[in-house]
C-alpha positions in Angstrom: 32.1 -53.9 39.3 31.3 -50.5 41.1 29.9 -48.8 38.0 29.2 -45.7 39.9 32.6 -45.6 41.0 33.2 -45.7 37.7 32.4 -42.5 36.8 35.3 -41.2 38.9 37.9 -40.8 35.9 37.5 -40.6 32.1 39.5 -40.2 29.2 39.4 -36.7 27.5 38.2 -36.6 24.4 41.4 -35.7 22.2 42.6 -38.8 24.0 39.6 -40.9 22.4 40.3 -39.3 19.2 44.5 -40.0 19.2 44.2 -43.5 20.4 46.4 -45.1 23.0 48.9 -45.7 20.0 49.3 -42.4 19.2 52.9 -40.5 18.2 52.0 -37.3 18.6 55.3 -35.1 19.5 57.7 -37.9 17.8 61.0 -36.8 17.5 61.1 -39.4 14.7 64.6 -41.1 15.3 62.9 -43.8 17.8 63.5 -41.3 20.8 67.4 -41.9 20.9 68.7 -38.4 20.6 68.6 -35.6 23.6 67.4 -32.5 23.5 69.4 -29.6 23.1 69.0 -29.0 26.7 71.2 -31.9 27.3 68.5 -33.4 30.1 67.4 -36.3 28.3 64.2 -35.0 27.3 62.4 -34.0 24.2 60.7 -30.3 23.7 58.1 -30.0 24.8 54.8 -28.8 22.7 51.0 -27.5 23.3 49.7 -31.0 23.5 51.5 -30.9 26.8 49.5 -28.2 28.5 48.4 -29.5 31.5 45.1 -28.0 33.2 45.6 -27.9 36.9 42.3 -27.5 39.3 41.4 -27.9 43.5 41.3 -31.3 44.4 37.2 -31.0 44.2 37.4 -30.1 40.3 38.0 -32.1 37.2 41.2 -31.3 36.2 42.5 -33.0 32.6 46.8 -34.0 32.6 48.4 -34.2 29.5 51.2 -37.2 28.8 52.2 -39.2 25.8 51.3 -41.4 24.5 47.9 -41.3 25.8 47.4 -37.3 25.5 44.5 -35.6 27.2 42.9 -37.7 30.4 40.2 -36.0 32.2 39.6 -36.8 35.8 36.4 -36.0 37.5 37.8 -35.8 40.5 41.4 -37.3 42.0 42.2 -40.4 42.0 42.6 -42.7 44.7 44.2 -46.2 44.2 46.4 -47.0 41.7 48.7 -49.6 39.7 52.2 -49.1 38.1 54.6 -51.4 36.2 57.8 -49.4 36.4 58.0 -49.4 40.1 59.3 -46.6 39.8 55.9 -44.7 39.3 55.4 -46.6 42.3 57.5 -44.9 43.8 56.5 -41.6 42.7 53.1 -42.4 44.2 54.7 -42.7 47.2 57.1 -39.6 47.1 52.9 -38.0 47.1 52.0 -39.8 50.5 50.0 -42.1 48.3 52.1 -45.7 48.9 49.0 -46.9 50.9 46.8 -46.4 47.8 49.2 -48.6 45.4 47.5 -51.6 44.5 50.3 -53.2 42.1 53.7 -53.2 40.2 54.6 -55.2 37.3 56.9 -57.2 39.2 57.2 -57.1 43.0 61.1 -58.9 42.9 62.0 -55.2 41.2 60.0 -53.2 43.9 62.4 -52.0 46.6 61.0 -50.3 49.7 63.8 -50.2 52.2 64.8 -46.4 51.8 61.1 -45.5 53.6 61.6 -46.9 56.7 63.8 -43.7 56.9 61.1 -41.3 56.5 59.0 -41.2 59.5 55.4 -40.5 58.6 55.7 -42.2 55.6 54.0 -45.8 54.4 53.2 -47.6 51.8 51.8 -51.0 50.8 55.0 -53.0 50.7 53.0 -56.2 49.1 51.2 -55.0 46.4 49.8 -57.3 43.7 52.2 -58.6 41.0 51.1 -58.0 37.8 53.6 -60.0 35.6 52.1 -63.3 35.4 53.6 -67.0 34.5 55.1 -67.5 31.2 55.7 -63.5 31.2 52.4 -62.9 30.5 49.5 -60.3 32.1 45.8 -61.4 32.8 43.5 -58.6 31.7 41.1 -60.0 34.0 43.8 -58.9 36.7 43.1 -55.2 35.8 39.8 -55.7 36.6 39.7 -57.4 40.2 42.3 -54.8 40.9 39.6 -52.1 39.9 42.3 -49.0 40.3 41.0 -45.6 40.2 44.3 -44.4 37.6 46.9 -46.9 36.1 50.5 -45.1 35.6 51.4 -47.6 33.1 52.5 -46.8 29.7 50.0 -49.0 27.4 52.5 -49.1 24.6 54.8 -50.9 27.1 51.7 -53.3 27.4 50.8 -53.8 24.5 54.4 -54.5 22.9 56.4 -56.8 24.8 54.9 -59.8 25.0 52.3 -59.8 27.6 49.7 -60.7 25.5 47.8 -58.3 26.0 46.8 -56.4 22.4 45.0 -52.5 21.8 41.4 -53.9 22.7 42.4 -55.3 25.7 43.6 -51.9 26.6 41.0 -50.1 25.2 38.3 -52.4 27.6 40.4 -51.7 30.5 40.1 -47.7 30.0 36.3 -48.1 29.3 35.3 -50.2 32.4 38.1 -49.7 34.9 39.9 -46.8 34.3 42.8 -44.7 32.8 46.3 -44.7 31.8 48.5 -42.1 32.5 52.6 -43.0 32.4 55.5 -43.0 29.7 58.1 -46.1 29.7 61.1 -43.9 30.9 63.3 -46.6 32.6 64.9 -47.3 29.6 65.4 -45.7 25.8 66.4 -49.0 23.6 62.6 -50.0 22.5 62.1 -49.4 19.0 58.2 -49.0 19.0 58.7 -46.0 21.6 58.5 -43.2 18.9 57.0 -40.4 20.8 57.9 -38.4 23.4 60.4 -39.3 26.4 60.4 -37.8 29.8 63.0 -37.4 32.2 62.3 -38.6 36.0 61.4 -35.1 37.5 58.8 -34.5 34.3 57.1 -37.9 34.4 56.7 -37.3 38.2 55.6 -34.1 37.6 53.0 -35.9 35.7 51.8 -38.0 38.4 51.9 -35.2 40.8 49.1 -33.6 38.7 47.3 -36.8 38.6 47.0 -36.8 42.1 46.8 -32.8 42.8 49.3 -33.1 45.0 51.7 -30.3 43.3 52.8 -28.9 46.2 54.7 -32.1 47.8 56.4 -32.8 44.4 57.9 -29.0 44.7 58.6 -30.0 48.1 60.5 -33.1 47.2 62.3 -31.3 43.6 63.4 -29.2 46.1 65.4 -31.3 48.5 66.5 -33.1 44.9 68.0 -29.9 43.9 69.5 -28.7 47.1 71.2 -32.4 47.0 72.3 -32.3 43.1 73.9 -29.0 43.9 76.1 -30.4 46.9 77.1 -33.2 44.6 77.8 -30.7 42.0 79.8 -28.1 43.8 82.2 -31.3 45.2 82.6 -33.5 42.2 86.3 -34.1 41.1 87.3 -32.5 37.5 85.4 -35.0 35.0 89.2 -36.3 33.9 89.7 -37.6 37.6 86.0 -39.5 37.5 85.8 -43.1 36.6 83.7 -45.1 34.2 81.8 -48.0 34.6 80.3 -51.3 32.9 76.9 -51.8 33.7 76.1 -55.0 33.5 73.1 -58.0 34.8 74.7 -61.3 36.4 72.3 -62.1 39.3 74.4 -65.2 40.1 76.7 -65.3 43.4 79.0 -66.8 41.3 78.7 -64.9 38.3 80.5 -66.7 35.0 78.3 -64.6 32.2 77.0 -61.1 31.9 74.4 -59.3 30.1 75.9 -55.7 29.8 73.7 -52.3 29.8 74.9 -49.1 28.1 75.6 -46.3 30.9 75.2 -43.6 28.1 71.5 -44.8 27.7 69.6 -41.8 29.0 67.0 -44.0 31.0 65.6 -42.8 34.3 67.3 -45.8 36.5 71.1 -44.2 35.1 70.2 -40.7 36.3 72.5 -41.2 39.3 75.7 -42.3 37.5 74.9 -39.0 34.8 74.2 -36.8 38.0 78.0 -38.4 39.2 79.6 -37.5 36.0 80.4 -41.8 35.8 81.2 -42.9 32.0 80.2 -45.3 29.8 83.3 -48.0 29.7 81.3 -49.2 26.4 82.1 -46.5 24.9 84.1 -47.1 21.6 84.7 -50.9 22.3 81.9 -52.1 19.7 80.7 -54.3 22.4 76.9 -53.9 22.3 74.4 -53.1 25.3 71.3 -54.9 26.9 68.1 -54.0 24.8 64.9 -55.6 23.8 66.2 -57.8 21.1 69.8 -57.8 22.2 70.8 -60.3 24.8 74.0 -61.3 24.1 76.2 -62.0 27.1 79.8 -61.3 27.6 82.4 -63.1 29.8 85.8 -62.1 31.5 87.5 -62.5 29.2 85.4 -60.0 27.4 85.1 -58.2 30.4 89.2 -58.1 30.7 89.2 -56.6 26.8 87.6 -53.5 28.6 89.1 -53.6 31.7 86.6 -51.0 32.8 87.4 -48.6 35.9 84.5 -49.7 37.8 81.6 -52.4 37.6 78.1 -52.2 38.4 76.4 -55.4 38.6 72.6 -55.6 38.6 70.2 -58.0 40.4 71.6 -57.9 43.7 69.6 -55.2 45.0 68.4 -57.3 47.4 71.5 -57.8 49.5 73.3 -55.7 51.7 76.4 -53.9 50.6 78.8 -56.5 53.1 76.1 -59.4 51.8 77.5 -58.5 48.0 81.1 -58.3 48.8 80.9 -61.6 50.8 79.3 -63.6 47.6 80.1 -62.1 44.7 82.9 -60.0 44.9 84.6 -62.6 47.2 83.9 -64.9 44.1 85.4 -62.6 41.5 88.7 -61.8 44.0 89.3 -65.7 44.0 88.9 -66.3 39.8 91.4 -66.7 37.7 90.5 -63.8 35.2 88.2 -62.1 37.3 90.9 -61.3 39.9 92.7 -59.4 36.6 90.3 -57.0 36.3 91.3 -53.2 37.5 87.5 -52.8 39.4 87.9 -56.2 40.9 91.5 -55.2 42.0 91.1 -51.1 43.3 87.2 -52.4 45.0 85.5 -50.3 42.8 82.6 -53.6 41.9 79.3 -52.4 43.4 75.8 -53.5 43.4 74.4 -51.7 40.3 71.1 -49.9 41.6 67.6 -50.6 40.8 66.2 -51.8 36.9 63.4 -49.0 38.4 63.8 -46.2 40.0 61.8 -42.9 41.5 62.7 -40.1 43.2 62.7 -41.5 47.0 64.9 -43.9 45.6 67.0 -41.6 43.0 67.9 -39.9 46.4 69.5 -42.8 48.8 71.0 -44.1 45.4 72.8 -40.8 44.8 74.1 -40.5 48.3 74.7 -44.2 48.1 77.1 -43.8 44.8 78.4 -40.5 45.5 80.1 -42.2 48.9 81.2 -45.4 47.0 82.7 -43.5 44.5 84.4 -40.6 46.0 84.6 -41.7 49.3 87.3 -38.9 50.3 84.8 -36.3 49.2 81.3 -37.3 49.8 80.3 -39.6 53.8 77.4 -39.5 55.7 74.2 -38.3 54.4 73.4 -36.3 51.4 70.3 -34.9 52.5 67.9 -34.6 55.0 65.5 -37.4 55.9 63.7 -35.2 58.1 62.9 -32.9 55.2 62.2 -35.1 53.0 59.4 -37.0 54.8 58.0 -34.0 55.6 57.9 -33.0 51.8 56.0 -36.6 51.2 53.8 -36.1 54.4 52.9 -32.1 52.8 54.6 -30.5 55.6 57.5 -28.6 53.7 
């Protein structure tokens, strides 16, 4: 190991002194209510001061759980679980510097081949090992400058990986700086949530690279407020079932709630889409729950629309040609209002970042109110020009 290079980042010393387990700025319900902002995040308090410095300084960022981390000077490579940190990193023209992702089947690059000027490393390391488990030695031949991984999501789901071997990887390799923000369902997650454009906020500060995540917010915002000024009146939008069957044939499903406030729903909230769940007592994907549901079930709802998870790597025509073809030809399936008025799409990304928030918004906004929303949302050209600092 490159103990000088070691030296690069450290952990402040509140950090130290809270722990990597720390609560600090708990809401105390387990994280499930909004704030009354409505924007799916929680006030925020002085703990989450963030020092800001040139690139040459040591600058110290602020983020629960971890607190107070203290860089020396900014960092270079780096490792993420959520790919959608990832893809934050990359929305900073740093996707050459990503070293891993949790797990590469969940990593979706496509959307960057339209932004010219802008790469990244499309085969990073996997960090999810077999029998779902993590290799703490892996952290080490890694050896990345900053890990945006939330080491509560580390720690407690089954990667055995415990506190200590946390605690060595922050001692001899370096940092952690990243909230689990994907999803709001885990009952250990007692502190603080962030919404997408706060946790990559965060990261922005990490890296110093402010300026090209107020360049990218921007193009965001100019985009939301299109979407916004053209959506129908919220009685004239559909809902939707979000659901997992990765199957061609799909026979059993393993269904989300849409009214989570998780950062990979942000597009269906932006849309004004409903949860079809709503009120049926039929309970959603969580970290204990994994009940499934059928069509029969599914037929109970009838839901407006479906959105079916773990096809993201198929084309739109790919998914209609397998599985929507198979449901069109069941015998229950073919009951179904979605299945009937085409309204079954390909249900997005378990992870999601900005890059990718963007294409999935224009994406939905055209499947769902095709009459009012074609082409493209935005600008590519400005975009990669606000990941390549040119904005």
């Amino acid at each position: 190991m490159d103990l000088d290079r070691r030296t690069f980042v450290g952990v402040g010393a509140s950090a130290i002194a809270t722990g990597l387990a720390g609560c600090a700025g708990s809401d105390g319900d387990g994280g499930e209510t909004e704030s009354a902002g409505g924007d799916g995040s929680t006030p925020a308090t002085e703990a989450d001061a963030t020092t800001t410095a040139p690139p040459t300084a040591s600058h110290t960022v602020s983020m629960e759980p971890v607190g107070d981390v203290t860089f020396d000077a900014v960092p270079e490579t780096f490792s993420a679980y959520e790919s959608g940190y990832a893809d934050m990193g990359i929305a900073l023209g740093k996707g050459d510097d990503l070293l891993a992702v949790g797990n590469t089947a969940r990593f979706h690059t496509d959307h960057v081949a339209e932004l010219d000027g802008v790469s990244v490393n499309a085969e990073p390391t996997q960090l999810l090992g077999d029998s779902f488990a993590i290799d703490r030695e892996l952290f080490y031949e890694l050896d990345s400058d900053v890990h945006l991984i939330d080491p509560q999501w580390l720690i407690n789901n089954g990667f055995k990986l415990e506190q200590s071997d946390v605690d060595g990887v922050v001692d001899d390799v370096g940092p952690f700086v990243g909230n689990t923000i994907f999803r709001r369902t885990d009952g250990w997650h007692e502190y603080r949530y962030y919404t997408l454009y706060e946790a990559f906020e965060k990261v922005a500060e990490v890296f110093q690279r402010t300026d090209r995540y107020e360049a990218v917010k921007a193009v965001h915002d100019d985009a939301l407020a299109t979407v916004s000024a053209d959506l129908p009146s919220a009685d004239s939008r559909p809902n939707a079932l979000l659901c997992f069957g990765a199957s061609d044939e799909p026979e059993q499903f393993y269904p989300y709630r849409l009214s989570d406030r998780g950062t990979n729903k942000k597009q269906f909230r932006d849309l004004g889409i409903t949860d079809a769940l709503s009120g049926t007592g039929v309970s959603g994907l969580s970290t204990n729950d994994r009940g499934q549901i059928d069509y029969e079930t599914l037929l109970s709802v009838d839901p407006d629309s479906i959105l079916l998870r773990g096809h993201e790597g198929k084309t739109e025509q790919e998914f209609r040609d397998t599985v929507v073809s198979f449901m069109q030809d069941h015998d229950v399936a073919s009951e179904l209002t979605a299945v009937q008025e085409g309204r079954v799409f390909r249900g997005g990304p378990i992870y999601q970042g900005p890059l990718q928030h963007l294409f999935n918004l224009e994406r939905f906004s055209t499947l769902y109110f095709p009459d009012r929303f074609s082409g493209e949302l935005f600008s590519r050209d400005d975009l990669a020009a606000a990941v390549r600092g040119e904005a």
